[in-house]
Residue frames as a rotation matrix with the C-alpha (Angstrom) as fourth column:
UNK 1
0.913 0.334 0.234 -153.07
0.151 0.255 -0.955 -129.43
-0.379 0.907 0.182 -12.51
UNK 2
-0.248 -0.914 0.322 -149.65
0.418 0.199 0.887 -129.98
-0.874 0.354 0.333 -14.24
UNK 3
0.665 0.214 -0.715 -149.34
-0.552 -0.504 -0.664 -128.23
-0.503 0.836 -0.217 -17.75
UNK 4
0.706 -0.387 0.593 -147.82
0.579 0.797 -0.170 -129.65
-0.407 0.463 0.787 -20.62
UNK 5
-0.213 -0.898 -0.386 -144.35
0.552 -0.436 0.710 -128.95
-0.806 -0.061 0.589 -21.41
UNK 6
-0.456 0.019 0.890 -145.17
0.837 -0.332 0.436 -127.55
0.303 0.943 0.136 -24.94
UNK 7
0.441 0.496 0.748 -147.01
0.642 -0.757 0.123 -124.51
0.627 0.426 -0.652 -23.06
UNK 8
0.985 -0.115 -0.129 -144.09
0.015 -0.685 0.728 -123.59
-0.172 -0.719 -0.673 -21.37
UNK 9
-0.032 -0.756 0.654 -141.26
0.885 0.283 0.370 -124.18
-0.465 0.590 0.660 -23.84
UNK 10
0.231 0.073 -0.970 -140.39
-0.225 -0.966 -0.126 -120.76
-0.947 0.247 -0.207 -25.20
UNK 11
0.783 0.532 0.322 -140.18
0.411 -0.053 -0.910 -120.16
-0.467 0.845 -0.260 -28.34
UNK 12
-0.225 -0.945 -0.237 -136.96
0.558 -0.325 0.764 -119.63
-0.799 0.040 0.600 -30.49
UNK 13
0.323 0.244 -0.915 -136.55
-0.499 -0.778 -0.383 -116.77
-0.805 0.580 -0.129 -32.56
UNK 14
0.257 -0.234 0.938 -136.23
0.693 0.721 -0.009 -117.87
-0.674 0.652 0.348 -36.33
UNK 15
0.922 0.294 0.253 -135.73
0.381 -0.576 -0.723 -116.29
-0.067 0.763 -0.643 -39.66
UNK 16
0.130 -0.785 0.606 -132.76
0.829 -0.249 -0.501 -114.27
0.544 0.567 0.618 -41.23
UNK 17
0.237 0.025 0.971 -133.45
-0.185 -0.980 0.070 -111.02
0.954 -0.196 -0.228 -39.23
UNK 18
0.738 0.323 -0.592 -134.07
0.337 0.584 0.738 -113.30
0.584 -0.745 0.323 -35.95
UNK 19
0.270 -0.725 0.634 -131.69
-0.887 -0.443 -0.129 -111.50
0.374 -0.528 -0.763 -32.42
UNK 20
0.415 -0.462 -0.784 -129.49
0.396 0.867 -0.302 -114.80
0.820 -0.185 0.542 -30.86
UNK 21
-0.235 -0.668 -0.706 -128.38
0.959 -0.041 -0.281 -113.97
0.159 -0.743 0.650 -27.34
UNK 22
0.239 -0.116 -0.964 -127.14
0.501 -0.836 0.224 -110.80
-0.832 -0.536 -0.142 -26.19
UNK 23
0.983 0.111 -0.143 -126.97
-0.023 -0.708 -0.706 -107.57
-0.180 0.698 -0.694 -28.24
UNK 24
0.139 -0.797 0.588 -123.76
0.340 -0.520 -0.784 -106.37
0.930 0.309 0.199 -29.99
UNK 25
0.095 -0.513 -0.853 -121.30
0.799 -0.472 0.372 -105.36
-0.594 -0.717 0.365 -26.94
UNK 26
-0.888 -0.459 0.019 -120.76
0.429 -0.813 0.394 -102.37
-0.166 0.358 0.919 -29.41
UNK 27
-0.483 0.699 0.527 -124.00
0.120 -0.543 0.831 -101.16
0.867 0.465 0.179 -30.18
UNK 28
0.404 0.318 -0.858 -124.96
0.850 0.217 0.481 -101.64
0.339 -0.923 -0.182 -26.17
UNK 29
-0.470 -0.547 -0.693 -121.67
0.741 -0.671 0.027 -99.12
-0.479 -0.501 0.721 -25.26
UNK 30
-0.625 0.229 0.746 -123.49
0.635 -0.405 0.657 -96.51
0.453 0.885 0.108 -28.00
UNK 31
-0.460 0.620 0.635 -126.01
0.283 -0.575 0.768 -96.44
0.841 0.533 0.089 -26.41
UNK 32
0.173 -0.113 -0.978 -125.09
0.976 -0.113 0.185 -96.63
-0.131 -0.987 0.091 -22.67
UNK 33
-0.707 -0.667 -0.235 -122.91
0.677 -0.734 0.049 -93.31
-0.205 -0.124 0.971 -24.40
UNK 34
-0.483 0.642 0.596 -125.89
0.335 -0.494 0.802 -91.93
0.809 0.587 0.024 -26.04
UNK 35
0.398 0.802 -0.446 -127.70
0.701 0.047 0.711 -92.11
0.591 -0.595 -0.544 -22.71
UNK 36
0.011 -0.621 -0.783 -125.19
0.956 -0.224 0.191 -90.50
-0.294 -0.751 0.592 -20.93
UNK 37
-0.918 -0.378 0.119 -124.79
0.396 -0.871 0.290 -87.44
-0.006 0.313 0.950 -23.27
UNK 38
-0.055 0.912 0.407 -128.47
0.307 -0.373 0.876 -86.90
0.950 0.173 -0.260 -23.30
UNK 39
0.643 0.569 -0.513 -128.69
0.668 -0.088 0.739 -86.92
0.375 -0.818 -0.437 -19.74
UNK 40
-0.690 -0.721 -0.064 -125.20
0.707 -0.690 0.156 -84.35
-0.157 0.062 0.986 -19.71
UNK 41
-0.661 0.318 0.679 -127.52
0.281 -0.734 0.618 -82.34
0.695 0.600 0.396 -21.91
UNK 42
0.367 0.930 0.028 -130.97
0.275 -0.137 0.952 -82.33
0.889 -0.341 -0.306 -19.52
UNK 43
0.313 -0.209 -0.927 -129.04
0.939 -0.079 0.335 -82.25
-0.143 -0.975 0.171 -16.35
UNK 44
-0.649 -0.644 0.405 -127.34
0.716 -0.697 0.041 -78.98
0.256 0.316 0.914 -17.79
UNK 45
-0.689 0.560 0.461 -130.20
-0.111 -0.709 0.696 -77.48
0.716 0.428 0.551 -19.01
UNK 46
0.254 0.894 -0.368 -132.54
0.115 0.350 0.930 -78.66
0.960 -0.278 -0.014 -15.95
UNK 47
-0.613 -0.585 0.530 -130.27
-0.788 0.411 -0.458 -79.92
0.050 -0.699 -0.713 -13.41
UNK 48
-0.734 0.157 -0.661 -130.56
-0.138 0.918 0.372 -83.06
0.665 0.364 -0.652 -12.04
UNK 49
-0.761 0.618 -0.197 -133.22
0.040 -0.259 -0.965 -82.57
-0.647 -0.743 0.173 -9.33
UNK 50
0.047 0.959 -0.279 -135.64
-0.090 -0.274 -0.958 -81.05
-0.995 0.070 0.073 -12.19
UNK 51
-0.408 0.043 -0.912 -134.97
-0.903 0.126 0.410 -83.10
0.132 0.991 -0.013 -14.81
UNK 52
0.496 0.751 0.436 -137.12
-0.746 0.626 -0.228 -86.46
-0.444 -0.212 0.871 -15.62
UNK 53
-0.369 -0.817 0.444 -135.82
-0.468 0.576 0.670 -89.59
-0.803 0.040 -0.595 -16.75
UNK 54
0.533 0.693 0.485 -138.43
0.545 0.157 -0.823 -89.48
-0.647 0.703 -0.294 -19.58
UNK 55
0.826 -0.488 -0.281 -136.67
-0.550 -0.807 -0.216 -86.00
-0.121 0.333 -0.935 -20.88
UNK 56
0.119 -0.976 0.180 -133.64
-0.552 0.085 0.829 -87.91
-0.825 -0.198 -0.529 -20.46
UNK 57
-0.211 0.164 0.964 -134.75
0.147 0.980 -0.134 -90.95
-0.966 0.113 -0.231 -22.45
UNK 58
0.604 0.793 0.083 -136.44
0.459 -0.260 -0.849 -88.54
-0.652 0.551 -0.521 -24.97
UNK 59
0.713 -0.627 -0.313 -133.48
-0.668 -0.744 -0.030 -86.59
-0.214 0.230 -0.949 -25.67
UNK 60
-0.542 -0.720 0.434 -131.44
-0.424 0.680 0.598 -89.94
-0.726 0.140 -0.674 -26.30
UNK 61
-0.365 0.124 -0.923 -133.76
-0.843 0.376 0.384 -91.41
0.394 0.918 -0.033 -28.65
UNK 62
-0.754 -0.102 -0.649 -134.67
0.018 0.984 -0.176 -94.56
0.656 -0.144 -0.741 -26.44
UNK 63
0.016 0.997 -0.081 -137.29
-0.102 0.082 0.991 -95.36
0.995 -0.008 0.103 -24.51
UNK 64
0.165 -0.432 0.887 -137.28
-0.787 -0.600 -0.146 -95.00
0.595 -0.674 -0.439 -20.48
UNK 65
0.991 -0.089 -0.098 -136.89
0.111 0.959 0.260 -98.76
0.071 -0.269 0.961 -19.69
UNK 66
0.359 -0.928 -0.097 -133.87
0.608 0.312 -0.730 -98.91
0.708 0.203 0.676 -21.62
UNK 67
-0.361 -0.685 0.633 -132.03
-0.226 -0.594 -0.772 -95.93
0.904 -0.422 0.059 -19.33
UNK 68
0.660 0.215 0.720 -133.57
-0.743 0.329 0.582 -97.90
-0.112 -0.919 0.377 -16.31
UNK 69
0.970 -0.187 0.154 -131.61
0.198 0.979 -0.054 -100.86
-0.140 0.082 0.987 -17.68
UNK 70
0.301 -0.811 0.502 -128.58
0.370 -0.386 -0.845 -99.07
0.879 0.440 0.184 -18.17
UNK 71
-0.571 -0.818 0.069 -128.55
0.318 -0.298 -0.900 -97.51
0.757 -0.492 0.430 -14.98
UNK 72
-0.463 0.643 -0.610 -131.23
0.793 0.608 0.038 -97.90
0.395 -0.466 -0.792 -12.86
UNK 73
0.577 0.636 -0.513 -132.24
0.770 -0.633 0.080 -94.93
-0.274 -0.441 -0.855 -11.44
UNK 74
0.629 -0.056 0.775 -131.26
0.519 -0.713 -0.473 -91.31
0.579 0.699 -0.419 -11.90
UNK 75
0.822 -0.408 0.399 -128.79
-0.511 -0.218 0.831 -91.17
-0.252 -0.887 -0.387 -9.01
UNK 76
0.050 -0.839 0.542 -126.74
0.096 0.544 0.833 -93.56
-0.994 0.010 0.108 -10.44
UNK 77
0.186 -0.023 0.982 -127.01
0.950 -0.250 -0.185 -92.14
0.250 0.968 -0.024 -13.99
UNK 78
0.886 -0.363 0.289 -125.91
-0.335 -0.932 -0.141 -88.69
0.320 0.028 -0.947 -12.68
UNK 79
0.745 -0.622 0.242 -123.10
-0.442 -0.189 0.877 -90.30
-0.500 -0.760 -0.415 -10.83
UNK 80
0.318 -0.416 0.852 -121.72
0.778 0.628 0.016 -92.43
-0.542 0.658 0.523 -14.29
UNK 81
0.842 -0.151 0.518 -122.06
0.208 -0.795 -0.570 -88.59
0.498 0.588 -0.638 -15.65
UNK 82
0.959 -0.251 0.130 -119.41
-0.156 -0.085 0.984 -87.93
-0.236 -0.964 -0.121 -12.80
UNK 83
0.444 -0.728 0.523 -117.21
0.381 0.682 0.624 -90.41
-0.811 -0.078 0.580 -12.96
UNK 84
0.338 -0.432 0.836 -116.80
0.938 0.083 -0.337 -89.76
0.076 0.898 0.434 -16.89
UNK 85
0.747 -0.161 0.645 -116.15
0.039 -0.958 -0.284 -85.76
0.664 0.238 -0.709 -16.42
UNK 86
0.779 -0.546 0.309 -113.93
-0.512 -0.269 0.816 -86.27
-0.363 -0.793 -0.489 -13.21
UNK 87
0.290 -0.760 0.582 -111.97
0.529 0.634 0.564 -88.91
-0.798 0.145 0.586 -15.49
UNK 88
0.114 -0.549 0.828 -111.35
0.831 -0.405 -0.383 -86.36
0.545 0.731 0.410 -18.22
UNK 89
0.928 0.222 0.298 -110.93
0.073 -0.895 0.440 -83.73
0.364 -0.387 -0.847 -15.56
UNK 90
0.940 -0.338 -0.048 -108.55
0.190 0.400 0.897 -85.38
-0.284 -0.852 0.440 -13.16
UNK 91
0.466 -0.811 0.353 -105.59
0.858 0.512 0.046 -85.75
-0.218 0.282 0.934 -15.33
UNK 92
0.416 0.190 0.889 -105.68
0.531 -0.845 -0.067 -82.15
0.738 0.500 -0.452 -15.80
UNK 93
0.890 -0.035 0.454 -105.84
-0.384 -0.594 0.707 -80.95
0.245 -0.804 -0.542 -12.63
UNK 94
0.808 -0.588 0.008 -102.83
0.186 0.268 0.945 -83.07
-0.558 -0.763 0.327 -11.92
UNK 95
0.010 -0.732 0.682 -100.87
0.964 -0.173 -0.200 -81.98
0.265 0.659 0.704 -14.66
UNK 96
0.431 0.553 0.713 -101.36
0.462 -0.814 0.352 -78.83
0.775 0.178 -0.607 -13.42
UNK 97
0.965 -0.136 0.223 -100.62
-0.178 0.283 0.943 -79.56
-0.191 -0.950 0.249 -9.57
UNK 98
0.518 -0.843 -0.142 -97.61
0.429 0.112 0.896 -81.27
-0.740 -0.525 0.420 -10.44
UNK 99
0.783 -0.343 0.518 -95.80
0.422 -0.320 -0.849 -78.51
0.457 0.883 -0.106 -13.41
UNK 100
0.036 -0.899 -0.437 -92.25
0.999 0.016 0.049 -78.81
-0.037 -0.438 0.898 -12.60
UNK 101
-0.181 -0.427 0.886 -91.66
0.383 -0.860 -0.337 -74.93
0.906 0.278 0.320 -13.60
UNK 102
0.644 0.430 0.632 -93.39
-0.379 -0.538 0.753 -74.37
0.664 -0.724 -0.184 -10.19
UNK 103
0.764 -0.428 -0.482 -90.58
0.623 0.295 0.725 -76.17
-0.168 -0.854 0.492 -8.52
UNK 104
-0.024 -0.548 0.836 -88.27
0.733 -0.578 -0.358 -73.60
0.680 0.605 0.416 -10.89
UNK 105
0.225 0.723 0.653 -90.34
0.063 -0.680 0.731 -70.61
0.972 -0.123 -0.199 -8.95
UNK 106
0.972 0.134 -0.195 -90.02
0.174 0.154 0.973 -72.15
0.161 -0.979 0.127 -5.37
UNK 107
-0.122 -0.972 -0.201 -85.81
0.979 -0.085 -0.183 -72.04
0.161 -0.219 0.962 -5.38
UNK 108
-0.327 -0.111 0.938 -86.82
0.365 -0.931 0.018 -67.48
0.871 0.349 0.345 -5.44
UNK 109
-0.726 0.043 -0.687 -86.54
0.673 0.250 -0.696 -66.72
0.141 -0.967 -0.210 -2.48
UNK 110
-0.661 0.729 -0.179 -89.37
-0.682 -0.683 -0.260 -63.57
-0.312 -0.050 0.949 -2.81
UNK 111
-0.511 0.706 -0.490 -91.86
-0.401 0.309 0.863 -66.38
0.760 0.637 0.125 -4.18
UNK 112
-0.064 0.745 0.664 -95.04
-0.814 0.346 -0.466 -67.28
-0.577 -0.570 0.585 -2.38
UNK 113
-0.867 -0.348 -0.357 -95.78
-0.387 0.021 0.922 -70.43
-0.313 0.937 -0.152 -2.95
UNK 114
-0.374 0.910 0.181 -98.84
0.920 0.388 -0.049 -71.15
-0.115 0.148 -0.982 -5.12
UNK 115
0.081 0.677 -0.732 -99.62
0.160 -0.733 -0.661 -67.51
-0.984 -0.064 -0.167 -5.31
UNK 116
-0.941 -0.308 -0.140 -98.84
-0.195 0.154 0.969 -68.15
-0.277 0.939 -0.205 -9.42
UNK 117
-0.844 0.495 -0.205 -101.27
0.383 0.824 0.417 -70.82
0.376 0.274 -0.885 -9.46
UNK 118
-0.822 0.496 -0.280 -104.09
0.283 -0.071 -0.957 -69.14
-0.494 -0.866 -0.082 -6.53
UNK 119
-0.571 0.631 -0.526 -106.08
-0.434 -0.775 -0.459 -67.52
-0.697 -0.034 0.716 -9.57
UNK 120
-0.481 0.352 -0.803 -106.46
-0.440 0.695 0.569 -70.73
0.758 0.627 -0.179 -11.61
UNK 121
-0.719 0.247 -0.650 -107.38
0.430 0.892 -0.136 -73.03
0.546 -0.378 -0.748 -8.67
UNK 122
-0.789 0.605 -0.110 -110.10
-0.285 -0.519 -0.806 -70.53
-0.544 -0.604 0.582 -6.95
UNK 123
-0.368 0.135 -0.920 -111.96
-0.906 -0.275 0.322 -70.90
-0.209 0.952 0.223 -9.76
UNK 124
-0.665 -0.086 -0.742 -111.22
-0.322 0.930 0.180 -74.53
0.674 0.358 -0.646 -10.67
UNK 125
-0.958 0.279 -0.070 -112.14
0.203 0.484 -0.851 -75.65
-0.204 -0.829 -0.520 -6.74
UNK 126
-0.498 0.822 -0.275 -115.44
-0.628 -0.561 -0.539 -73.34
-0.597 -0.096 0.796 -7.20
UNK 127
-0.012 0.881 -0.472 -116.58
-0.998 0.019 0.060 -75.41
0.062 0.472 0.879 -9.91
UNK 128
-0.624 -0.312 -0.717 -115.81
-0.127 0.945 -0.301 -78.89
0.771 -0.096 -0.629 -8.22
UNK 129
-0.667 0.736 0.118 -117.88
-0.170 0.005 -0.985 -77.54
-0.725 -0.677 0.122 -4.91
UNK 130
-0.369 0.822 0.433 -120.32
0.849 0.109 0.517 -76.33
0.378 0.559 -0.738 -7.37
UNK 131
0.241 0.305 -0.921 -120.42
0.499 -0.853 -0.152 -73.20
-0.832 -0.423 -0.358 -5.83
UNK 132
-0.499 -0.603 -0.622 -121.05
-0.274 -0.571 0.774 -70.65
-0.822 0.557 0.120 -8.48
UNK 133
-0.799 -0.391 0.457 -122.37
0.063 0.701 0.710 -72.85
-0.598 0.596 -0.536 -10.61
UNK 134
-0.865 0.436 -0.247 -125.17
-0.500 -0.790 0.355 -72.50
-0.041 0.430 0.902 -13.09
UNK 135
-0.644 0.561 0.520 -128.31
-0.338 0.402 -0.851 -73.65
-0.686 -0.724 -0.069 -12.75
């Protein structure tokens, strides 16, 4: 049996209010960011093991599609959480690594080097393993 085109012709949206296409690229990144900081927040307070992607969803305001559509699963929403902290981390740590005054330091001949630096980066490394970390 063939159907007739008219009951398989979507329907266009109409009217003054009416969505055309794709959302706002700006109101999309919002709330890719919104998702992200919620799920910052639950993974904290939970971790990510025993947190849900409801909680996550709940704690953003959105519903738990959308943060499937954003980022499919909750492995790859912890690892976007990553990326963004290791990209405001990184630049740090290397500004750190390379501070010329430590090449100042190294010309003394009694200087160890790195034994300046050994009580910042014990620390630092610890909370890159996660070892230490809070739960």
């Amino acid at each position: 049996m063939v159907k007739p085109k008219s009951s398989t012709t979507r329907l266009k949206p109409s009217g003054p209010g009416a969505r055309r296409g794709r959302p706002d690229p700006r109101a999309d990144q919002e709330t890719r960011e919104r998702i992200l900081a919620a799920a910052h927040t639950v993974f904290l307070r939970k971790g990510t093991a025993g947190s849900r992607t409801q909680e996550i969803a709940t704690e953003a305001g959105v519903n738990k599609a959308l943060v499937h559509y954003y980022f499919g699963t909750k492995a790859a929403l912890a690892d976007a959480i990553f990326e963004r902290a290791l990209g405001e981390i990184a630049p740090k740590i290397f500004g750190i690594l390379s501070d010329p005054r430590a090449h100042h330091r190294a010309e003394d001949p009694g200087h160890r080097p790195g034994a300046d630096r050994l009580p910042l980066r014990a620390p630092l490394l610890r909370r890159l393993h996660g070892v230490g970390a809070p739960r």
